[in-house]
N, C-alpha and C positions, 0 to 999 in steps of 0.2 A: 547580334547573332550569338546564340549559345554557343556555347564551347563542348569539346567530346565526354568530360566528363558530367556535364550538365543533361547532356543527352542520356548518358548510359544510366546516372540516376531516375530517369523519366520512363526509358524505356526497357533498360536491359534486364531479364532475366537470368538466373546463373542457377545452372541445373543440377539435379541430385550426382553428387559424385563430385563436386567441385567444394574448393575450403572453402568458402564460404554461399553454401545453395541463398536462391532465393533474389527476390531485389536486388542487382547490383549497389554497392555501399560503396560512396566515393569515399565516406569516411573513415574508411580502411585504409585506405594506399592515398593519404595526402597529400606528400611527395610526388603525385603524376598531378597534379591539378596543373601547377605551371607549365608541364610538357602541351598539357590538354588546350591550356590558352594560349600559349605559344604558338601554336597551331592553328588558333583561331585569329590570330592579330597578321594585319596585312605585312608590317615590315619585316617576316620573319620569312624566309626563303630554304632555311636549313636548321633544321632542330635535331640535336643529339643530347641522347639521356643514358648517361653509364650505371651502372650498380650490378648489385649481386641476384645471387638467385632466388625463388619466390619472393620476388618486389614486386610482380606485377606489370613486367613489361609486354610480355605478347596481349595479355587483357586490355592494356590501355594500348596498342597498336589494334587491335580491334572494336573497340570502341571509338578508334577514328574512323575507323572503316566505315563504323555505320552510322555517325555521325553526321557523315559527307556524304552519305548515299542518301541518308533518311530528309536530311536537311540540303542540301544544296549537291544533287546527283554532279559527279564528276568519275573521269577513267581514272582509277586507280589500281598500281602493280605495288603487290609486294610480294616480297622475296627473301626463302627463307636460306637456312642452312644446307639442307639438302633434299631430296626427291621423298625421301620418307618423311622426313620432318612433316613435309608439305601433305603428303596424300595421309598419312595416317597421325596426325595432330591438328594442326590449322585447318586445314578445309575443311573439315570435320565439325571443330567449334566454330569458325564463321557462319556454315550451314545452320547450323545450333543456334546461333543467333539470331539469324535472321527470320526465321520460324517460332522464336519466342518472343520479339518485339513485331508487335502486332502491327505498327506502320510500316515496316520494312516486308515483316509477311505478305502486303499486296501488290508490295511493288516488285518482291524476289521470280523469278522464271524458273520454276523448278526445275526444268528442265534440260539447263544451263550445261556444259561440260564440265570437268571434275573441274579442268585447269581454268574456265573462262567464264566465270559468273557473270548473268545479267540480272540490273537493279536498277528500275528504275529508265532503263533505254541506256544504260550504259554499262562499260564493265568493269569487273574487277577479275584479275590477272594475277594469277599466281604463277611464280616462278624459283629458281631455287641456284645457289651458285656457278653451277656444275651446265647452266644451259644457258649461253648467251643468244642461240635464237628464241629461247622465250622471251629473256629480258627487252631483246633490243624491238622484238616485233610489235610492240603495241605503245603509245605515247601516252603519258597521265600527269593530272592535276596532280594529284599527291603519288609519291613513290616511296613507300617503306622498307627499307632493311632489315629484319632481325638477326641479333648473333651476327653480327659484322665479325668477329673475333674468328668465328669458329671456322668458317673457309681456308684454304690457303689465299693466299694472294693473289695468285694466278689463275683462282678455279676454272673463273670465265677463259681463259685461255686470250684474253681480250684486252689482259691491265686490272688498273684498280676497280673491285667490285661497287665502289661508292661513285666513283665516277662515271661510269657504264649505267649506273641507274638511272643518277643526274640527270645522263642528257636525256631522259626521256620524256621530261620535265622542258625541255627547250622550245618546244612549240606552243607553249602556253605561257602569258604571262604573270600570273600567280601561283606558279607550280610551288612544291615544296617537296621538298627532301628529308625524310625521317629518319635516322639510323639509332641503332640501339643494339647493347650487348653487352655480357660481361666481360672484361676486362683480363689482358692475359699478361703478356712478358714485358717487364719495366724495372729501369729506375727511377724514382722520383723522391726528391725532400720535400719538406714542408717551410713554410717560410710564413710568420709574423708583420700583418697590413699592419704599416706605418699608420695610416689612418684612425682604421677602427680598434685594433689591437687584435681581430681576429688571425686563427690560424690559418690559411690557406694552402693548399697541394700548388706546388713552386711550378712554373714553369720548366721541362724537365731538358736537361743538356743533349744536345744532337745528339742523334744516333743511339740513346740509351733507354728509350723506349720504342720497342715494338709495336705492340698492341696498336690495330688500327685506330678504335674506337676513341680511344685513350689522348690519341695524335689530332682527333677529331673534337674532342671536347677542348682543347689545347687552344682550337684554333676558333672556337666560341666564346661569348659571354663569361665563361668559366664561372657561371653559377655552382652554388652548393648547397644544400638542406642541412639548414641551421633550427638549433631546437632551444627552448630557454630550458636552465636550469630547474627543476620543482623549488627549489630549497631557496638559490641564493636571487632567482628570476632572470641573470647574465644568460644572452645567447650565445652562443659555441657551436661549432661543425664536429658530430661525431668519428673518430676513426682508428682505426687499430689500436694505436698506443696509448688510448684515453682507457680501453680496456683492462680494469685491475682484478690479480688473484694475488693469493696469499702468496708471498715469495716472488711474483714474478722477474724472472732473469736473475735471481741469485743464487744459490748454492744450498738455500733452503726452500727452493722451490716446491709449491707444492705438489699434490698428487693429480690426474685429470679430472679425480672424480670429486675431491675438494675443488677446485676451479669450477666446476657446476654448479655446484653450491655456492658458493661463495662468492661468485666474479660479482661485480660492480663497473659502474659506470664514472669516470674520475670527471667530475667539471673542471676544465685548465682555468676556471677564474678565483674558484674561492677553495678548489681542493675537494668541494662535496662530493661523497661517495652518493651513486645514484643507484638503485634495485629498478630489477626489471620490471618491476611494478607500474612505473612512471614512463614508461617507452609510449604508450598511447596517449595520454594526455599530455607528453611532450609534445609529440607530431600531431596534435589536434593543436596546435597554436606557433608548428613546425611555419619557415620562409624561406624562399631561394634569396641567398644572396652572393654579389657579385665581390670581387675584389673591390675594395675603399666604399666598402657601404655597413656600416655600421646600424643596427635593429637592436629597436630597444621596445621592449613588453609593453602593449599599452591593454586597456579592459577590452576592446573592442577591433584589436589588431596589432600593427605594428609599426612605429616612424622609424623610417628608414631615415639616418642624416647620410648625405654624400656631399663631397665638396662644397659642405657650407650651407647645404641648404637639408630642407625636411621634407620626407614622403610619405602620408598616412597609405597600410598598403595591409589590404585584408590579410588575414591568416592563409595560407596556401598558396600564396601570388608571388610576386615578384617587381620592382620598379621597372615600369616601361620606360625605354630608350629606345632612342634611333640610332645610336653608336655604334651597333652592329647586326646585320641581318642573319645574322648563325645563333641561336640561342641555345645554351647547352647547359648540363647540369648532369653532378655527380651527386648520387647519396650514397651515404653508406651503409651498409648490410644490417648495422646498430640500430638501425630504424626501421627494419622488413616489417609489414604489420604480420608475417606469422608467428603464432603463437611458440612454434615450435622453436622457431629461431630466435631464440630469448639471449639474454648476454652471457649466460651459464654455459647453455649448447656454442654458444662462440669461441669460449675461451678454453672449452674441454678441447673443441677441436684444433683449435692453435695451439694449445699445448701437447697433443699427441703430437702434430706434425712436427711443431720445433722440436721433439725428443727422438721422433726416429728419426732427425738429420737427414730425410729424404726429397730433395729437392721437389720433385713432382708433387707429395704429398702437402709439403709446403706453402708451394704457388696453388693447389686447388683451394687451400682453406684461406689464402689471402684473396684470393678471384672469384671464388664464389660465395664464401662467407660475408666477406667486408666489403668488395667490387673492387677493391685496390689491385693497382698491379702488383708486378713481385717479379727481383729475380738474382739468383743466388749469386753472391758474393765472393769473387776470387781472385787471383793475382792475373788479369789481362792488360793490357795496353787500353789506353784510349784512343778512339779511331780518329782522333787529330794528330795523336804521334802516327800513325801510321802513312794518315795523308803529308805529314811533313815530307816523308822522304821524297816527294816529287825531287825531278831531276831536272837538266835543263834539255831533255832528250823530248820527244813526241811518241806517242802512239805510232806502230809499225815501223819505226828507226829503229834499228841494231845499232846498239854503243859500239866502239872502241875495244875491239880484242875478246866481244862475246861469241867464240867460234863454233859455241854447241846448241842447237835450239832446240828445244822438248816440250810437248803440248800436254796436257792433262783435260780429263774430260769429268766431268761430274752428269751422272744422268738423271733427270727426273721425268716424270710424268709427260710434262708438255713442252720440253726443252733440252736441249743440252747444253750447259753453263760450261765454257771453255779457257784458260790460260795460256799463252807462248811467252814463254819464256827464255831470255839467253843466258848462256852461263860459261866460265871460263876457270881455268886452275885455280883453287883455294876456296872453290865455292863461291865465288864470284858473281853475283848474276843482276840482270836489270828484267824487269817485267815489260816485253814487246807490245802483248796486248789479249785481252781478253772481251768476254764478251757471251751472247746465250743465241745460239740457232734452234729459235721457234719450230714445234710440231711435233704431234704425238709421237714418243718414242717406238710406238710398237708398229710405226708404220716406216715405209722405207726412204721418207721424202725427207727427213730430218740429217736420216744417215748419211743421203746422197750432198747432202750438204755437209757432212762431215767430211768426206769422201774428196770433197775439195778444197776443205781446209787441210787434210791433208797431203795434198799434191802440192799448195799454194808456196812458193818462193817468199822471202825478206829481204831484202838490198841480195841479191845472189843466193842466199844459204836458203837448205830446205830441213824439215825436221829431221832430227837424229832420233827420236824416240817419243809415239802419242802412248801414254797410259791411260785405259781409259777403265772409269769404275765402273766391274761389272756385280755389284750389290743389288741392284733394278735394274728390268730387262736383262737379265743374265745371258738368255738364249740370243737377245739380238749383238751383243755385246761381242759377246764369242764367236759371232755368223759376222760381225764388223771386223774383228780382231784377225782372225781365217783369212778375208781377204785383201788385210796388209799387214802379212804373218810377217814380211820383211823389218818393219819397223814400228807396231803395235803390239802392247801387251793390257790384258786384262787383269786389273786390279782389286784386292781387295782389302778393306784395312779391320783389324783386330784391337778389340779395346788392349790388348797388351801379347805378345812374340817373345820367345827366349831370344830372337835375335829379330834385327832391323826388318828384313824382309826375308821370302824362301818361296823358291818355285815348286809349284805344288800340281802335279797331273790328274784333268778333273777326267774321271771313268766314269762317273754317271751324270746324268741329267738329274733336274730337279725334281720330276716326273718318276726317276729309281729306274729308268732305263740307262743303258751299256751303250755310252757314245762312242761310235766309229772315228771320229776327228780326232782324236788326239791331240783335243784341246790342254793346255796352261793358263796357267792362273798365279800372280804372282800376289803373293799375301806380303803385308805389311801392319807393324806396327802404326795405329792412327795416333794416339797418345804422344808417342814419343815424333812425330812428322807434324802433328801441331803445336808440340812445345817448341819445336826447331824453329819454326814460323813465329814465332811472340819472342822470340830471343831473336831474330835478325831485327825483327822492331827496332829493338831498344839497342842494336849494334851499331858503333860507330859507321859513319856513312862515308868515310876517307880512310876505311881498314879493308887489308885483303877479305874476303867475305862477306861483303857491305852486298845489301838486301832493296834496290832502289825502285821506281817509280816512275813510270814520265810524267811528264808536265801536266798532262788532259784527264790525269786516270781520275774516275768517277769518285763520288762521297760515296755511293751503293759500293764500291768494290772495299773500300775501306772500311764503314761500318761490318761487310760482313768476316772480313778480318779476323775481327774480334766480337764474332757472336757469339763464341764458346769460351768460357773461363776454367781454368783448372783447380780442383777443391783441394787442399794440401791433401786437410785431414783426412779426407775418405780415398783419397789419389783417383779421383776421378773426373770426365771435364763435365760441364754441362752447357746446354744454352740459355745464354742471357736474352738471344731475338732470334728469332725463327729460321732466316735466310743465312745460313752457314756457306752458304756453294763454293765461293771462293776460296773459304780458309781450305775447306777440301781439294780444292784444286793445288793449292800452292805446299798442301802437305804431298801430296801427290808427287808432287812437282820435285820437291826436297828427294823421297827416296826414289823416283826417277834417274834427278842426279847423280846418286849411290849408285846405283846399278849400273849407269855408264862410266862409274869407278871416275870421277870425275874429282874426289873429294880426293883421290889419291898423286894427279898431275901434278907434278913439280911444278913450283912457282919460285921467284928470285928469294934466292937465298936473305934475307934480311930479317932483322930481328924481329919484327913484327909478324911475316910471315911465316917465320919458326913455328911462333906461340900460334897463329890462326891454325896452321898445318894439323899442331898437338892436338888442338879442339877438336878438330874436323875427324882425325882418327879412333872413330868410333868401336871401329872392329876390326880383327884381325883379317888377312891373307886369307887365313883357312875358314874364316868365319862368309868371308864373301865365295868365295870357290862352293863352298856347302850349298851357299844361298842359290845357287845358280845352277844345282843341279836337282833334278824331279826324284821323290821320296822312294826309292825302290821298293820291293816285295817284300824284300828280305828285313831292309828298315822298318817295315810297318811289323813285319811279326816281331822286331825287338822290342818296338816301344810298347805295341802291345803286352810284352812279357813282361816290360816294367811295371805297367800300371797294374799289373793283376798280382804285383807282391804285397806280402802280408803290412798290415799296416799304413796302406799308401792308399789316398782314397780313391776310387776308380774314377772321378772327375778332376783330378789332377793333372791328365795328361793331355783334358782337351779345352782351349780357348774359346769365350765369349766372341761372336760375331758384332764389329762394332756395327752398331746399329743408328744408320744416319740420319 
């Protein structure tokens, strides 16, 4: 049976206004061949192919499409990023396709619904993250993903988007599962096969990659697009740091616009400098290879040696195994057949980003230029120290003399990500228990269950104080907060405060309406409520102010811990992985305990306690008293007066909203 990209050279047409019109060219994107035959071979149940952008991933997810419809009709769903993705890109060019290959033209029903093409007496189902009764309503041979990355994790409201797809796949026993995307928040090294002597992207340490796709190819073949040198004929896997410009990382670095000119391709066998000249006739004799598979240049293809033995194995292919039903594969960006994306254009733009020190701009040129992850660099805990501090306590057990319990609430979208906590003189405290009550925030059935997390008792004790963020859903926040004005307050944290926290009386709505309620809102510093939280980490776990854990708490509460690192140089934090919720809650949590002046309790006199007390007092008397009362009239037209003096620039007197 042919394979999809066998197909798309036979049949497919690619229309004016596309990089390349005309005949579909497999000989361009030879890097998908093995995804294409991957697809086509029985033992393979779950295919993932990571890289950057114009590589050619939704083309070759469409060219399965019509591969399987043209050749062996089956229901297939795939499922893009979002609603528009899908109506004003993909369905679009699927239609396009199927009207330009002339065998699919008789079998297509034009008449089809935008979302529910029929081909053939079957269908193809498009769906998109944000809708899991599309996904889940209809069963298919094949199930595509694209942009696995670019969803949150929860879109579906359902769990993981890759899994939700999966079982759709259950009722059939040759189903397969496709995902593809490029690659977002990570750590990872690189690491030297004992075997072959090639480079390989290492297996990456718990918790320190994000990125779904990434965790995806991880758990595959962990194939790689390997290319031979022009020069020396050694194979090698392209990837960031093989890219050279004049200077690179020294003090005579060059300019961005020398780096265009100038970059080069470094071979790590013999040192040869490579021009972009050689990128196509590399990947025109390009192989997927696995860890301990050594390829070496033959006229006519390539032998693979693995453990002792030899595999003659066309140019574009891969050694077949049955060692694992997931076959996956990373290329790198180095190898896009466009033109534009030549090693010049790579390395101007890694060198803009590495010079404006902008995180974001950073991780875009590492994620979509190269398909590598990426993720900035800072002084955090590792989330094994953090899971260390388990206790020998349980989930919903109150330790030993924790008399004060305070809830934090983080709110998103489809959830509310919660913390209880207890705590006692000296800052003292154990984590009871945490946890996320499922359902749209903007509806009332999520809150009614907060409503009884509120009321809910611990061995006898009830909350002394929920904080709860009102950054998202403001309005329902404050309509929560209203009615249990008794012991709730509404939160908001700032990327930096002249002081810890300050209550602040909110008179208008978001809207620029004059609210009746005589709502509060108590601002804090975020900055300085997460560093608190990465410094009880790393505190002694048998000192007054000791930061513990029970025995059950999750890997997920600990990874997200430390999903934010702080940057000395720019004094800024950033995230290293997406799911922060809990560091927010437990920063929360910290000026919480401030505000019930709890850091102020006398505790026994003893020398250890002394020194914890000194730490713990952050601010003065008058500095807490301030905090604690709503910003007069009168105060506003002074600070106003300040900021409108000569010399003083009139965005000095207002703080950045930390943005979560």
């Amino acid at each position: 049976m042919r394979n999809a990209a066998q197909w798309a050279s036979a049949n497919r047409i690619m229309p004016p206004g596309s990089p390349k019109p005309g005949p579909f060219r497999t000989e361009s994107t030879p890097y998908m061949i093995p995804v294409c035959e991957a697809f086509a071979l029985p033992q393979f149940s779950k295919i993932t192919f990571v890289m950057g952008t114009q590589m050619g991933k939704s083309a070759t997810m469409q060219n399965i499409i019509g591969w399987r419809l043209d050749d062996q009709p089956a229901p297939i769903i795939y499922v893009g990023p979002t609603e528009n993705n899908i109506s004003d890109v993909v369905e679009p060019k699927i239609v396009e396709m199927f009207e330009q290959a002339a065998s699919l033209n008789l079998k297509f029903d034009h008449k089809s619904p935008r979302y529910k093409k029929r081909v053939a007496g079957v269908h193809l189902r498009f769906a998109w993250a944000g809708s899991p009764a599309g996904i889940a309503s209809d069963s298919a041979v094949i199930s595509l993903v694209d942009e696995l990355d670019r969803p949150d994790d929860n879109a579906t409201g359902e769990g993981d988007l890759g899994d939700l797809v999966e079982a759709r796949g259950d009722a059939f026993d040759d189903s397969k599962l496709g995902l593809t995307s490029t690659p977002t928040h990570g750590k990872v090294l690189t690491t030297q096969d004992p075997d072959s002597g090639l480079t390989h992207w290492a297996i990456s340490s718990k918790g320190r990659v994000y990125s779904p796709i990434w965790c995806q190819w991880e758990l595959g073949t962990r194939h790689e697009w390997a290319v031979p040198c022009p020069h020396c004929n050694q194979y090698f896997i392209p990837r960031s740091d093989l890219l050279w410009w004049p200077g690179r990382g020294s003090d005579d670095e060059c300019s961005a616009n020398t780096a265009f000119k100038e970059a080069r391709l470094v071979c790590p066998s013999s040192g040869c400098q490579i021009e972009d000249k050689h990128r196509q006739s590399m990947n025109a004799k390009g192989v997927a290879v696995a860890p301990g598979e050594l390829p070496i240049l033959k006229d006519d293809g390539v032998e693979i040696r693995y453990q002792g033995e030899s595999y003659n194995v066309p140019f574009h292919s891969f050694r077949h195994s049955d060692e694992n039903t997931h076959f996956s594969i990373w290329v790198s960006g180095l190898c896009s057949f466009s033109a534009k994306k030549s090693y010049g254009f790579l390395a101007k733009k890694l060198l803009e980003a590495l010079k404006s020190g902008k995180p974001g701009k950073i991780l875009t040129a590492y994620n979509t230029g190269f398909g590598e992850v990426y993720a900035a660099s800072g002084d955090a805990p590792e989330w094994e120290e953090v899971y260390a501090l388990r206790s020998s306590y349980k989930s919903m057990e109150v330790p030993d003399g924790m008399d004060t319990l305070i809830c934090t609430v983080d709110v998103q979208k489809r959830c509310l990500y919660y913390t209880v906590r207890g705590w006692k003189a000296g800052m003292t405290s154990r984590l009871i228990e945490h946890g996320q009550l499922y359902g749209d925030t903007d509806k009332l059935e999520v809150w009614a269950e907060l409503d009884e997390l509120a009321a809910r008792e611990w061995e006898g004790q009830s909350l002394s104080l929920i904080g709860v963020d009102c950054g998202y859903r403001t309005d329902e926040v404050h309509a929560w907060v209203r009615r249990h004005k008794t012991k709730a307050r509404a939160l908001m944290g700032f990327k930096k405060l002249t002081k810890p926290f300050r209550k602040t009386r909110i008179e208008v709505s978001k809207l620029g309406k004059v609210r009746k309620t005589g709502d509060s809102r108590w601002d804090f510093d975020a900055s300085s409520a997460k560093a608190w939280v990465h410094s009880r980490v790393r505190w002694a776990r048998d000192q007054v102010g000791s930061w513990l854990l029970p025995a059950d708490v999750t890997e997920d509460y600990c990874k997200q811990i430390v999903a934010e690192e702080f940057l000395e140089d720019e004094a800024r934090w950033v995230r290293t992985s997406k799911d922060n919720h809990y560091l927010d809650c437990e920063g929360m949590q910290y000026m919480c305990a401030r505000m019930l002046k709890i850091d102020r309790r006398k505790v026994e006199k003893t020398h250890e306690a002394e020194a914890v007390a000194e730490q713990e007092n952050l601010s003065s008397e008058k500095e807490e008293t301030e905090a604690s009362q709503p910003e007069t009239p009168v105060k506003k037209r002074a600070a106003r007066t300040r900021k409108s003096r000569p010399g003083r620039s009139k965005k000095s007197g207002f703080v950045k909203r930390y943005n979560r």
